[in-house]
C-alpha positions as CSV (number, residue, x, y, z in Angstrom):
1,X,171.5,178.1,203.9
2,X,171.9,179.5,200.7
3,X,172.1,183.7,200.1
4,X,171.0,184.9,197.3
5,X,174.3,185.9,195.3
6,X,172.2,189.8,194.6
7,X,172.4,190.3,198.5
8,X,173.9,193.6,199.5
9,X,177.8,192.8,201.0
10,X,177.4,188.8,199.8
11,X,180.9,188.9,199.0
12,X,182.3,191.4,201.4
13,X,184.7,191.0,204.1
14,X,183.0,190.2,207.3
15,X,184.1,193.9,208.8
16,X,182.8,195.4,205.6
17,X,179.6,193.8,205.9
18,X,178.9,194.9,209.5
19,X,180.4,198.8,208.9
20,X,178.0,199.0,205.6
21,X,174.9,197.6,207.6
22,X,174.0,201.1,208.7
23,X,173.7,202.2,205.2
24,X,171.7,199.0,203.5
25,X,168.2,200.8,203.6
26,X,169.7,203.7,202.1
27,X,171.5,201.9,199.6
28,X,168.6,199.6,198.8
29,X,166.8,203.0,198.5
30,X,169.1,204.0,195.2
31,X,168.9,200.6,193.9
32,X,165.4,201.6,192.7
33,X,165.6,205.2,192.3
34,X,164.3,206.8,189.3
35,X,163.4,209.6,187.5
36,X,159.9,209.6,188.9
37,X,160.7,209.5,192.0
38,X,163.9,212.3,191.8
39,X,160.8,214.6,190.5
40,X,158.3,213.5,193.4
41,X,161.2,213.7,196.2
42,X,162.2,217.1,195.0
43,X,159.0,218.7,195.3
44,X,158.3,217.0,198.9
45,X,161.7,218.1,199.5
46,X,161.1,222.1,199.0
47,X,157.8,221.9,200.1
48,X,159.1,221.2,203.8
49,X,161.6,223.2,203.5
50,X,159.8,226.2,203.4
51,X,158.0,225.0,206.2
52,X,161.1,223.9,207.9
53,X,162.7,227.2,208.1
54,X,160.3,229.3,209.7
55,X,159.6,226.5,212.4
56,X,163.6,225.7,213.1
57,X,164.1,229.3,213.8
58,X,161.0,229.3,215.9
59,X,162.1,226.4,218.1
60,X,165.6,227.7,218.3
61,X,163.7,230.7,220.3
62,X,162.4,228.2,222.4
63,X,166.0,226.4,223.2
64,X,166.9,229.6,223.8
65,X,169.8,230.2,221.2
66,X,170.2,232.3,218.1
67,X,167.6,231.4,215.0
68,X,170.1,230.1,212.8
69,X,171.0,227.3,215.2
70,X,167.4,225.7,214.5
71,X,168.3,226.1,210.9
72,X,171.7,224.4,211.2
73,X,170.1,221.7,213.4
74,X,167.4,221.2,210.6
75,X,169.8,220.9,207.9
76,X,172.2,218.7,209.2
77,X,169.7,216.1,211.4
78,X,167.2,215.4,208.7
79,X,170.2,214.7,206.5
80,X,171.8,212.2,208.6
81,X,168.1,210.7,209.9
82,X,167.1,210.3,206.0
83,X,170.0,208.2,205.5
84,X,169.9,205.8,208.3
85,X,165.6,205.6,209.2
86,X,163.7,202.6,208.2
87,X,161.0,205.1,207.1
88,X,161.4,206.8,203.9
89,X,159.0,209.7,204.5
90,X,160.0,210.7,208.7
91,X,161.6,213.8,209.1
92,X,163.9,214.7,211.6
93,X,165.1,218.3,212.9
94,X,164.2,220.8,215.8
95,X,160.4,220.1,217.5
96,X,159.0,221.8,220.2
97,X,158.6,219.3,222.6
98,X,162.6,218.6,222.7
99,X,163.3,223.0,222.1
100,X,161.2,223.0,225.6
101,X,163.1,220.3,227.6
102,X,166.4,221.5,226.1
103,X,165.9,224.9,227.5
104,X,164.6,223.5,230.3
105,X,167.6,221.3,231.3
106,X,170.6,223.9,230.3
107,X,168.4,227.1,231.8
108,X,168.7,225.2,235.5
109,X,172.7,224.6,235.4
110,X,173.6,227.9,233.8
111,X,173.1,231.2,235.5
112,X,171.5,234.1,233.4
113,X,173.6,236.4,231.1
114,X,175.9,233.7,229.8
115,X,175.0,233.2,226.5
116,X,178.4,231.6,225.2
117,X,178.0,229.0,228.1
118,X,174.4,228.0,227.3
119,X,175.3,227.9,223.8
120,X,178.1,225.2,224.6
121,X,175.5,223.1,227.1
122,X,173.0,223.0,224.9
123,X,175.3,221.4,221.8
124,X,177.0,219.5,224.4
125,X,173.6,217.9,225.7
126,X,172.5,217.5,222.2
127,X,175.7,215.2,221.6
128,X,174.8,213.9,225.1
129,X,171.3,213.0,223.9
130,X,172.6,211.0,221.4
131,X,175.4,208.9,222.9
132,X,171.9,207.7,224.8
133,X,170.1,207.0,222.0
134,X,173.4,205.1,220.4
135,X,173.7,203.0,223.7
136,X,170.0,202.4,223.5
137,X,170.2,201.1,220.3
138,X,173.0,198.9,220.9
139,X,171.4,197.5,223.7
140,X,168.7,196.8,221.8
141,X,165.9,198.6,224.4
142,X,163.9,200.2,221.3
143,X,160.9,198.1,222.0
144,X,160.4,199.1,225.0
145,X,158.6,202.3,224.2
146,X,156.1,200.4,223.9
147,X,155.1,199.9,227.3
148,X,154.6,203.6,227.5
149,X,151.2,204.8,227.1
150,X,149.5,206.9,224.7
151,X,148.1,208.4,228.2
152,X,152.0,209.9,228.9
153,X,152.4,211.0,226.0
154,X,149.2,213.0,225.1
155,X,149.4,214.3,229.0
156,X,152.7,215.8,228.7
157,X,152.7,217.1,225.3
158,X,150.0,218.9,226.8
159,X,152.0,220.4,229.2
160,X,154.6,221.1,226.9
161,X,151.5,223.3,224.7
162,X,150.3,225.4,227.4
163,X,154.1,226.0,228.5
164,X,154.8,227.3,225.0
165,X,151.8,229.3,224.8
166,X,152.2,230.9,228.1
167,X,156.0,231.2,227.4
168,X,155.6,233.2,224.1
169,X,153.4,235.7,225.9
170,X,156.2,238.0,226.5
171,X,156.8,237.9,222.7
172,X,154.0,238.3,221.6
173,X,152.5,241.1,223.7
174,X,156.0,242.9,223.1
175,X,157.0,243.2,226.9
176,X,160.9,243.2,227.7
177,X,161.4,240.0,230.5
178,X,164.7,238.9,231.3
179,X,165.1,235.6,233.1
180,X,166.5,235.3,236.5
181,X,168.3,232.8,238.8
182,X,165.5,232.4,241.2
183,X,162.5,231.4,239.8
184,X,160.2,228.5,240.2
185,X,159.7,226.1,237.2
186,X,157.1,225.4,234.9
187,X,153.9,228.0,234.4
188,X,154.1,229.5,238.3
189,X,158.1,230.9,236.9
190,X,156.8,232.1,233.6
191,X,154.0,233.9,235.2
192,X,156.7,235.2,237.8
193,X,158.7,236.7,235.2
194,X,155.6,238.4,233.2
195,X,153.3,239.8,236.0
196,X,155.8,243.2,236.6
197,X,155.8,243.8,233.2
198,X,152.2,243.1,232.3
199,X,151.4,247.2,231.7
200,X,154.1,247.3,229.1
201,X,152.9,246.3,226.0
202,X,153.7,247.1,222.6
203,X,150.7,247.6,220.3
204,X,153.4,247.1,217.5
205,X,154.4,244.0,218.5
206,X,150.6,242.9,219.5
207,X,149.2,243.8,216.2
208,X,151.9,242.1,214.3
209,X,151.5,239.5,216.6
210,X,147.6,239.0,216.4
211,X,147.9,239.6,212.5
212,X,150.5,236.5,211.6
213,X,148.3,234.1,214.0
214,X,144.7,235.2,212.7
215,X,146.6,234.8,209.1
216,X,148.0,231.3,210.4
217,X,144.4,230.3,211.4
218,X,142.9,231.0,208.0
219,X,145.6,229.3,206.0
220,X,145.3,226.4,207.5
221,X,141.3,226.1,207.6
222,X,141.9,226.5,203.7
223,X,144.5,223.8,203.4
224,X,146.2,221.9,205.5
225,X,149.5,221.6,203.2
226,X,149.5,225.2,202.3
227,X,153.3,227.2,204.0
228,X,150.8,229.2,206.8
229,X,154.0,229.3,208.8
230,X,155.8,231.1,205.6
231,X,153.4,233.5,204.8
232,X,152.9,234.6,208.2
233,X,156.6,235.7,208.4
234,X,156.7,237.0,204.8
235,X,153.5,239.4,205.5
236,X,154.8,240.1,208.7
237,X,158.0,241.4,207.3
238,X,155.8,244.0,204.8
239,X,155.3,246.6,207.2
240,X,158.9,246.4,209.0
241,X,160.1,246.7,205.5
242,X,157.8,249.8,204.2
243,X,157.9,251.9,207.5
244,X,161.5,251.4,208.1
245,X,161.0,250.1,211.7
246,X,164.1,248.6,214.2
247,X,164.3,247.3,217.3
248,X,163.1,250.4,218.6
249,X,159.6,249.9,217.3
250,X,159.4,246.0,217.6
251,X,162.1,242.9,218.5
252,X,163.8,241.6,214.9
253,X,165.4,238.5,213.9
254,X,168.2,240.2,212.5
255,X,170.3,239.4,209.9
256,X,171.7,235.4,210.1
257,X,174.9,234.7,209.1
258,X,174.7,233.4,205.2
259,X,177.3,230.4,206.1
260,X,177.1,226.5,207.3
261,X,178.1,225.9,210.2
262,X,182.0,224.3,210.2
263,X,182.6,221.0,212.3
264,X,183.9,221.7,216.0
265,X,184.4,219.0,218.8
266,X,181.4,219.6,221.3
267,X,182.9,221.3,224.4
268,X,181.3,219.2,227.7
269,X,183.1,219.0,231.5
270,X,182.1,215.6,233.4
271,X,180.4,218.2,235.8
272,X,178.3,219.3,233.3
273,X,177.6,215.6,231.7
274,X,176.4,214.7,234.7
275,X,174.4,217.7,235.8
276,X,172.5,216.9,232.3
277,X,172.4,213.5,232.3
278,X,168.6,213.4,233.8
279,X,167.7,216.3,231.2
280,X,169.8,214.1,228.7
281,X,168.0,210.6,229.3
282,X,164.4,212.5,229.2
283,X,165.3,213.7,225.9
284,X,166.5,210.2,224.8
285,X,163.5,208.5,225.5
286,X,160.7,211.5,224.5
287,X,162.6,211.5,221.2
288,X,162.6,207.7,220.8
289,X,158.5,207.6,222.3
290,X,157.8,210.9,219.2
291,X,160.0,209.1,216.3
292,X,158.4,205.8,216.8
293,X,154.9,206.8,217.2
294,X,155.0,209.3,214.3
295,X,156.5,206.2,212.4
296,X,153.3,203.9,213.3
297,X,151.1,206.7,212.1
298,X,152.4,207.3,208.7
299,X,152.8,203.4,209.0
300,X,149.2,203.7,208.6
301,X,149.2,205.1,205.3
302,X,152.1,203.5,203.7
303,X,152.1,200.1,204.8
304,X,156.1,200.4,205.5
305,X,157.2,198.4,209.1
306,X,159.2,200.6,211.7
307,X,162.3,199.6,213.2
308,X,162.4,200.6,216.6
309,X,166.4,199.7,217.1
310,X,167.2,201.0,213.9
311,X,164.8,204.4,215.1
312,X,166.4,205.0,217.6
313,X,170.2,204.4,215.8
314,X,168.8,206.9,213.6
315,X,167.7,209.6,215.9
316,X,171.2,208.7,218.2
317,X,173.7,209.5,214.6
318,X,171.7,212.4,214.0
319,X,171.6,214.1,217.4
320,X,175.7,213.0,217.7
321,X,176.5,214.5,214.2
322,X,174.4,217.5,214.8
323,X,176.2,218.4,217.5
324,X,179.6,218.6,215.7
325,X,177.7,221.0,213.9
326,X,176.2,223.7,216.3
327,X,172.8,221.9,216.6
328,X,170.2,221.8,219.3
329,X,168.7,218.5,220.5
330,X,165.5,217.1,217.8
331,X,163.4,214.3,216.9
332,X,161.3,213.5,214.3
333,X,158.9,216.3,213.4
334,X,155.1,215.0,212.4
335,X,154.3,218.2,211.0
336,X,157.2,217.9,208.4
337,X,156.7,214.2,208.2
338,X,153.3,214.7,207.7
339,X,153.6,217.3,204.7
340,X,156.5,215.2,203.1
341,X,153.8,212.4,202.6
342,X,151.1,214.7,201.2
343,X,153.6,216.2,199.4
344,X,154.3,213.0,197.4
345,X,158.0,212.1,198.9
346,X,158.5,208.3,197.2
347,X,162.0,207.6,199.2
348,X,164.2,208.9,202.1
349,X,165.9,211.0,199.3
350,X,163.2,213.6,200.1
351,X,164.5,214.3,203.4
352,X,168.0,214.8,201.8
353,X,166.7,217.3,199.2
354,X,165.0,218.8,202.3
355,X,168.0,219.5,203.9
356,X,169.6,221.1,200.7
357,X,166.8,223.3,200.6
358,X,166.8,224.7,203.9
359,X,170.8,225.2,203.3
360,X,170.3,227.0,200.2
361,X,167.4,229.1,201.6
362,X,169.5,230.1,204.7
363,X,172.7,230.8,202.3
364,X,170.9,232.9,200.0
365,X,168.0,234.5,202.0
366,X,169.6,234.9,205.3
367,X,169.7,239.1,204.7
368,X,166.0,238.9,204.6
369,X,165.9,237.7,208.0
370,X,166.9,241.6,209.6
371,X,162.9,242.2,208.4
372,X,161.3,239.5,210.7
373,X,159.4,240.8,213.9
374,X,159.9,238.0,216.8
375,X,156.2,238.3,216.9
376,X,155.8,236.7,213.5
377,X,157.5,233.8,215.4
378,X,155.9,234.1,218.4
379,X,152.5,233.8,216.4
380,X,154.0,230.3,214.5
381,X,154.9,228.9,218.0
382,X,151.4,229.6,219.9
383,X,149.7,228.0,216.8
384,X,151.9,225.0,217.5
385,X,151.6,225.0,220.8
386,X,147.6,224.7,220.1
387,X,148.1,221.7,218.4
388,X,150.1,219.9,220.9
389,X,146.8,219.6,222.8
390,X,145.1,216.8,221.7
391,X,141.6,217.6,223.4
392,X,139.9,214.6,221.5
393,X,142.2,212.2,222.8
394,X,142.3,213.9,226.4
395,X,138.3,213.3,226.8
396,X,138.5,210.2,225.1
397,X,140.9,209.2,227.6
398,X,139.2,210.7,230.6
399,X,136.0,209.0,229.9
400,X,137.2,205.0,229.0
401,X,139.6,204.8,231.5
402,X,140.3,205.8,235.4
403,X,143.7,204.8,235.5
404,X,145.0,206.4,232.3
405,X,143.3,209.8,233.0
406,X,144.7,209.8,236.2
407,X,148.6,208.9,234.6
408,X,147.4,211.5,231.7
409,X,146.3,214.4,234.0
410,X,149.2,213.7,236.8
411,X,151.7,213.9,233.9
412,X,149.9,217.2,232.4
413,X,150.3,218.8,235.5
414,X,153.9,218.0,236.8
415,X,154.8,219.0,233.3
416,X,153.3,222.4,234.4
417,X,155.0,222.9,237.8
418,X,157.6,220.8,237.8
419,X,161.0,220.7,235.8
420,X,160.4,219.4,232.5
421,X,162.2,216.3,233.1
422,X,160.6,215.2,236.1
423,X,157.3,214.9,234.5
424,X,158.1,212.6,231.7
425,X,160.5,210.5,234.6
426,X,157.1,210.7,237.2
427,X,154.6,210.0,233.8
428,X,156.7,206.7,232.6
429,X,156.8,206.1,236.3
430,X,153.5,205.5,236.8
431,X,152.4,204.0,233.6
432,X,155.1,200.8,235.1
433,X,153.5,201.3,238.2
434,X,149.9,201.2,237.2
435,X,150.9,198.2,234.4
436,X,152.7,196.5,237.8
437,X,149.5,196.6,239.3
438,X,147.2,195.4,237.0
439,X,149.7,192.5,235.8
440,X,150.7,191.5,239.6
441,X,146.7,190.4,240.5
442,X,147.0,186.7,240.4
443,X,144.3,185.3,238.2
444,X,142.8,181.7,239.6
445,X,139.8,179.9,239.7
446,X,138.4,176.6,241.1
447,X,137.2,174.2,238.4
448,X,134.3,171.8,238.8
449,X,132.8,169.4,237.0
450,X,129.1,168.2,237.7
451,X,128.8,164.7,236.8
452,X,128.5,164.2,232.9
453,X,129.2,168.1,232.0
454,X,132.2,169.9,231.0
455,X,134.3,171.8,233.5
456,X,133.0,174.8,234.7
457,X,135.3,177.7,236.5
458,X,134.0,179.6,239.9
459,X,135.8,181.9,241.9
460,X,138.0,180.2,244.9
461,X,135.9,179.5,248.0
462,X,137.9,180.2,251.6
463,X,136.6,176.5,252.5
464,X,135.9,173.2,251.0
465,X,134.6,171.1,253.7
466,X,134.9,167.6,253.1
467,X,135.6,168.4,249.1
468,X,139.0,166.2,249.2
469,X,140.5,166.9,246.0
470,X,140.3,170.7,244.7
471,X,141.4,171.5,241.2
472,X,142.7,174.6,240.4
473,X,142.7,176.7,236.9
474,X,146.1,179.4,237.1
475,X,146.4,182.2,234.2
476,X,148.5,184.6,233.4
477,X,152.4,185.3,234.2
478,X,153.0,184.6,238.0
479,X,156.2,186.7,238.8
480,X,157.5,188.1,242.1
481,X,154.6,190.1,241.7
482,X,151.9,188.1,242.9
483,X,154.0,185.7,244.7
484,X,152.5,187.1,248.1
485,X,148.9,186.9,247.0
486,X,149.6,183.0,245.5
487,X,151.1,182.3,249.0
488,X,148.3,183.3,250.8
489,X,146.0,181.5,248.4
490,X,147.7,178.4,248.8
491,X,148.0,178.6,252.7
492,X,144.2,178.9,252.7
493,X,144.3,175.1,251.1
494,X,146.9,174.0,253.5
495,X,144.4,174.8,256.9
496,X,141.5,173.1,254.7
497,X,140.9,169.5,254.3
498,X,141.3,168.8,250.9
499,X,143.7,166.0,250.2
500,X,144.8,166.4,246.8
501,X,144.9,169.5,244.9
502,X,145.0,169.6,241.3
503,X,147.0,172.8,239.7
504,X,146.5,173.4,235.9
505,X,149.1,175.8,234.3
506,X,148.4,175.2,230.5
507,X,147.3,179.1,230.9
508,X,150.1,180.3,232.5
509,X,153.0,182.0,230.2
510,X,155.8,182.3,233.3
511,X,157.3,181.5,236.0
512,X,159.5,182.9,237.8
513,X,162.1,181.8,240.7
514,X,160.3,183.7,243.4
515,X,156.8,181.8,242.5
516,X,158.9,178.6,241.9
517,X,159.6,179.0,245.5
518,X,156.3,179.8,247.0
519,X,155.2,176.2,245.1
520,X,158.0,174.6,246.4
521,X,157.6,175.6,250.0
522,X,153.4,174.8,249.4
523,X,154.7,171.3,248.0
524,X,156.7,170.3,251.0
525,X,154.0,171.5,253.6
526,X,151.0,168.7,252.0
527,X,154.0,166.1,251.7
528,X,154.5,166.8,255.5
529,X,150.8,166.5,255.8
530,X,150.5,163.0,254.0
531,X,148.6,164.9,251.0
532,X,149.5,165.6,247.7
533,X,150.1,168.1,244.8
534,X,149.5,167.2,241.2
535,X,150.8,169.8,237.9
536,X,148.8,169.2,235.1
537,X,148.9,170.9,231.4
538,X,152.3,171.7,231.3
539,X,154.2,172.2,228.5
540,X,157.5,170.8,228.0
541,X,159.4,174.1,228.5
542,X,157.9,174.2,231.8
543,X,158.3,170.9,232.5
544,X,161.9,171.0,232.2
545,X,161.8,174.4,234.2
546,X,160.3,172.8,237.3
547,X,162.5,169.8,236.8
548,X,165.8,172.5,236.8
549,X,164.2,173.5,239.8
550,X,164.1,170.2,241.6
551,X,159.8,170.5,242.0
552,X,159.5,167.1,239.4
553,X,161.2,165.3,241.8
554,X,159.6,166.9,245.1
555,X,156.3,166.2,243.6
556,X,156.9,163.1,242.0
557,X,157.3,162.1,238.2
558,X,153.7,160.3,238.2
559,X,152.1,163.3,239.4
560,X,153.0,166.0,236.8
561,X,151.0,165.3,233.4
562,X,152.2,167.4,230.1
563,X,149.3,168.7,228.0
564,X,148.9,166.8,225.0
565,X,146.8,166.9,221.7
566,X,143.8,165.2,223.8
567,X,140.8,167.6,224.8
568,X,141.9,168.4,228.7
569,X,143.5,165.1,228.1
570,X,146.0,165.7,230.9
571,X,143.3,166.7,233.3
572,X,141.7,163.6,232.8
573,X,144.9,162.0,233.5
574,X,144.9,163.9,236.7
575,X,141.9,163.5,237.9
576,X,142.5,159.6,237.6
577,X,145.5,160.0,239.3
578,X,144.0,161.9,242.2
579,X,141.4,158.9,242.1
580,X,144.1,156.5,243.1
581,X,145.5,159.0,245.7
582,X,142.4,159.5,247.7
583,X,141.0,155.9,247.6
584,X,137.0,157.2,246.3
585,X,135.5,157.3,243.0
586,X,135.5,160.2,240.6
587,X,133.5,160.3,237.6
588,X,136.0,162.2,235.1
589,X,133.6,161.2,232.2
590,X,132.1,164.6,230.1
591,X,135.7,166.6,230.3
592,X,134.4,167.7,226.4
593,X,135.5,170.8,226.9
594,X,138.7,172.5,224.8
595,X,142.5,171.9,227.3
């Protein structure tokens, strides 16, 4: 076949080719790149950013480091995810739900008062993370996220909101908690830690607190693009400014270092690595599941196809290059994605002006920062935590479905008292579980046909009296799964008295060895009886599966019939055939029904 001589790399050494294949979209990106869309990108681009910032340093309180880590981590991972995504407008950096399970992960491994350690695990598990992602990638297991479930996903962020909320409470009611060694996960350790301290709060801190969220609340009831997130910190920083207040009065930011961070090899023991490596895989795949599904949303709006492979290569380069860089575990962020599309981004160029932005902000504004109360922060996060409960999809869910409100509210509620990790492992769990279920019922039916009409299905009687040939309809896949229950079906046939039975499988989509062998051993049983099996609707794939097998032979060439063009053309052949087995006459006229 011929390529068209404008192909990216037509002419390029085969090596060349396959090292530059990371790069096509972005490069196919600059191909058309304009004026028009520099201007567009540019003003998407600081339009996030001041968004951005306020939210990295937030999450970065969350994970449990210093605020300019979440800045760092937003500069350098939407940077790298705008250049290899196959969606111009997602943007990657620090989200909540990864800030949770990253604290949660390093916080369990590394005793309190440590901060240089937990530093070092949580970079190290962010380049964990994404040697993960990379292998997933490679492996080419993208496409499976989609077997997980909306129901998962809307349980456990969920959890994740109510954790946050409750978590900032110290924060924002101004009380001084320090974390200990001994506590119990989830919402029952948070509450542990708060309860002693509950008569110590700061008005201060509580008004300031109150103020930013009631401020955050208005902002966005007036318009859902506006920076609620910036002014909240800006106004917040008024009075600390004016009355001259410290840390005496209220917790500060403090001043952030006005320098990008410098490339240093990740520091991780195998002890550690695999201490992490559950937190690690849990971050993997909830980053994969958030990037994928914020990519079928905006889908929505552009028309643009994701990539799920090239997703999760995406998200696997950014969290690996971040954390030569001091970064913190992310994923795609649909707030900033979100606001990059209203905000007229054209290409993946936005994200890199994005980037830029935040970088210039932190490099020239990072003395500001000594004037920002925690509780302006601790206000952004409870507002984000809000929105992390979907309450229309949570009803919607309970009311439709049995099984998926019960995977939904099981998942909430480990994510609450268990270790953050757990519950997305016991949620996925039982979405497979529940999906095992439902796809392991065997699906068959007899088929009849009253003289001169079309076939008409009827659930399988237990007998057939003197009925001596029984024709039956099989749908579905039949896997290991229902390989018991298609045993026992057949068995049933076996102690009856029917002579020949007919099995269609033009609705069947697999096969596999297990139910190969439970046909096999039902095969040999009416052989030893002196009856007979005949196949019927096959298609030549199968075919040549059951001949592999050996059952074509064991049942006899002239008693397996391919489906054809015909209408149940193949039935009618076996019905004729099962004529000339039992010796009586069956009227196969009226089969006018679709095979």
């Amino acid at each position: 076949m011929n390529c068209d001589a404008s192909e990216p790399g037509q002419d390029m050494h085969p090596v060349a080719r396959v090292l530059i294949r990371p790069f096509r979209p972005a490069i196919n990106s600059a191909k058309t790149y304009n004026a028009s869309k520099l201007r567009s990108d540019l003003v998407a681009g600081l339009t996030v950013a001041v968004v951005a910032v306020p939210q990295s340093m937030a999450y970065a309180y969350i994970a449990g480091v210093p605020p300019q880590y979440g800045i760092y981590s937003s500069i350098i991972q939407c940077l790298v995810c705008a250049i290899f995504t196959s969606n111009d407008h997602l943007t990657c950096g620090p989200t909540n739900t990864q800030a949770l399970l990253t604290a949660a992960t390093v916080t369990r491994i590394v005793e309190p008062g440590d901060p240089a350690m937990y530093l070092q695990l949580v970079i190290a598990l962010t380049m964990l993370k994404g040697v993960i992602q990379l292998a997933f990638a490679l492996a080419r297991v993208g496409d499976l996220v989609k077997y997980v479930s909306q129901s998962v996903i809307v349980g456990f962020a969920a959890g994740v909101g109510v954790l946050i909320g409750f978590g900032q409470l110290a924060d924002f009611l101004g009380l001084q908690v320090e974390r200990s060694g001994d506590e119990y996960p989830g919402i029952i350790g948070i509450t542990q830690r708060l309860w002693p301290h509950i008569a110590e709060i700061n008005t201060i801190t509580l008004g300031i607190a109150a103020g930013s969220l009631i401020l955050i609340i208005v902002i966005r009831a007036l318009s859902r693009t506006a920076p609620a997130a910036l002014f909240a910190v800006v106004l917040a920083s008024i009075p600390i400014y004016l009355f001259g207040w410290t840390e005496t009065e209220t917790d500060l930011v403090g001043r952030l270092p006005a320098f990008l961070p410098s490339p240093s090899w990740p520091a991780l023991s195998w002890s550690h690595a695999e201490a992490m490596l559950g937190g690690a895989g849990a971050l993997a795949l909830l980053g994969m599941i958030e990037t994928i599904g914020i990519g079928k949303s905006i889908a929505i709006h552009t028309g643009a196809k994701i990539n799920a492979n090239r997703e999760c290569f995406a998200q696997g380069m950014a969290n690996v290059t971040g954390s030569f860089f001091q970064n913190f575990a992310g994923s795609s962020s649909f707030t900033r994605t979100a606001l990059n599309y209203h905000a007229g981004g054209k290409t993946r160029f936005a994200g890199v002006f994005n980037a830029g932005f935040v970088a210039l902000i932190l490099l020239l504004c990072s003395g500001l920062a000594r004037f920002v109360p925690m509780a302006a922060l601790s206000a952004i996060l409870m507002m984000l935590a809000y929105q992390l409960i979907d309450f229309k999809r949570i009803i919607q869910i309970v009311r439709t479905s049995r099984s998926d409100a019960f995977v939904c509210l099981i998942t909430f509620g480990s994510a609450l008292v268990l270790p953050l990790a757990y519950a997305i492992y016991l949620g996925i769990f039982l979405n497979i579980a529940l999906y095992m279920r439902r796809a392991s019922r065997l699906h068959m039916a007899e088929v009849v046909h009253p003289t001169g009409g079309p076939f008409i299905e009827r659930p399988l009687k237990d007998r057939h009296g003197d009925q001596p040939v029984v024709f039956l309809q099989l749908e579905g896949d039949l896997f290991f799964g229902v390989a018991d229950e298609l045993q026992d079906k057949l068995t049933m046939l076996i102690n009856d008295t029917p002579r020949v039975v007919i099995l269609r499988l033009k609705r069947t989509h697999y096969l596999d060895t297990t139910v190969l062998g439970v046909f096999d051993q039902f095969v040999r049983n009416m052989n030893a009886r002196d009856r007979h099996v005949i196949l019927c609707g096959l298609r030549p794939d199968l075919t040549q599966k059951l001949k592999s097998f050996g059952l074509v032979e064991l049942i006899g060439p002239h008693n397996i019939f391919e489906t054809g063009f015909g209408v149940f053309g193949s039935a009618k052949q076996a019905f004729t055939r099962a004529k000339e087995l039992v010796g009586s006459s069956f009227d196969v006229a009226g089969l006018d029904t679709d095979d």
